[in-house]
matplotlib code that plots the C-alpha trace (Angstrom):
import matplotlib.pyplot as plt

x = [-45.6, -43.2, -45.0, -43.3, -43.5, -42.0, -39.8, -41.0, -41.6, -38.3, -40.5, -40.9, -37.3, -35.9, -36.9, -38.8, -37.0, -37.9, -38.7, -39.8, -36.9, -39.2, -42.0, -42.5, -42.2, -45.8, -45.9, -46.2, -42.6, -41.0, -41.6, -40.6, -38.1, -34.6, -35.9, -32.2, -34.1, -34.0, -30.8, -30.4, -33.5, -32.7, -34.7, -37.2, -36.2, -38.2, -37.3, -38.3, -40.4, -41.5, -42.1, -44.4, -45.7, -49.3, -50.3, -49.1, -51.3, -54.3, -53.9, -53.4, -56.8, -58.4, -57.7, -58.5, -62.2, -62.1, -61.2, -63.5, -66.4, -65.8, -65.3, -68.4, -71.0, -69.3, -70.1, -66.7, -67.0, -63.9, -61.7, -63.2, -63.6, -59.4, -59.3, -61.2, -59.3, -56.1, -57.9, -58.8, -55.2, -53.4, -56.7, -55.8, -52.0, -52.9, -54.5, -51.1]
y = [-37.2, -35.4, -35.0, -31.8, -32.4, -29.9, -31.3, -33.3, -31.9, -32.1, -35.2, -37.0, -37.7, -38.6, -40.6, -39.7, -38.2, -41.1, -45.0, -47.5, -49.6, -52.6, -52.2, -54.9, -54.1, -54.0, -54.7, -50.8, -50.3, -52.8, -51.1, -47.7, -46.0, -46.1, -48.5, -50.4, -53.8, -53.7, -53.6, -50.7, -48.8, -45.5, -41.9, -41.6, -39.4, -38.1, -37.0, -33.6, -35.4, -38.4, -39.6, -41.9, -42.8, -42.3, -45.9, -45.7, -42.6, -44.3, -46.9, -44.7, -43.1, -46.4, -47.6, -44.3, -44.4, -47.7, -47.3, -44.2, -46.0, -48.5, -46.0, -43.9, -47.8, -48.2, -45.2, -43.2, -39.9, -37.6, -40.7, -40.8, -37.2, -37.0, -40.0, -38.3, -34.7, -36.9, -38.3, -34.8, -34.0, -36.7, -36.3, -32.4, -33.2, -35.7, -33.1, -30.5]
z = [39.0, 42.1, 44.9, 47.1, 50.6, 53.4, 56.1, 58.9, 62.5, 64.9, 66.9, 63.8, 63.6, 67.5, 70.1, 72.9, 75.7, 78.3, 77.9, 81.0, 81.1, 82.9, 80.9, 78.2, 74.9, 72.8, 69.0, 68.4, 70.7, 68.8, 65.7, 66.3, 64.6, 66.6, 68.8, 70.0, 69.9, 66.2, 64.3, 61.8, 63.4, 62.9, 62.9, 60.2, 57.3, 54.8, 51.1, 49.9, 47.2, 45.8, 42.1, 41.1, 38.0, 36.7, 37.1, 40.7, 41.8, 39.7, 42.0, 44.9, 44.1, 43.4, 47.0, 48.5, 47.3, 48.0, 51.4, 51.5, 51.0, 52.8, 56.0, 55.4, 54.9, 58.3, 60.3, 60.1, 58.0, 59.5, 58.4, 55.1, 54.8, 55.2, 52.5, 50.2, 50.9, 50.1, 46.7, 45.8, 46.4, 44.0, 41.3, 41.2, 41.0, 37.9, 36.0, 36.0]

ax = plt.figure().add_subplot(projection="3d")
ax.plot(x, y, z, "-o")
ax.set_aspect("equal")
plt.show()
């Protein structure tokens, strides 16, 4: 299976334009992509697609209705209403 994606959005890819030098760093900072703290952090980039093998996307799906159920038992239906758009997405792309 290739999954086609288009290219990310210009922000996705640089850093932002100003950091607070004397702030400390947060778990979330620390992580982010180009971040000089980490060696070899660099701007995210994205393929233009992706292949993965049937067993993969059955597992995919498997943890996305998983996850979906999970969400809506706990109160959150936009979350699992975007989990189960993505499910609908990978099940449609299964069947080509």
């Amino acid at each position: 299976m290739t999954i086609t994606t288009s290219s990310p959005p210009a922000s996705a890819t640089t850093e932002p334009a100003s950091t607070n030098a004397a702030a400390e760093p947060t778990s979330t900072d620390a992580s982010r992509p180009g971040d000089p703290e980490l060696p070899g952090a660099g701007p995210v980039r994205f393929e233009d697609s992706v292949v993965l093998s049937k067993g993969e996307v059955f597992g995919a799906c498997q943890a996305l209705a998983d996850a979906d159920r999970f969400l809506l038992r706990s109160g959150g239906k936009s979350e699992a209403s975007a989990l189960g758009d993505l499910f609908e997405l990978l099940e449609a792309r299964l069947s080509h």
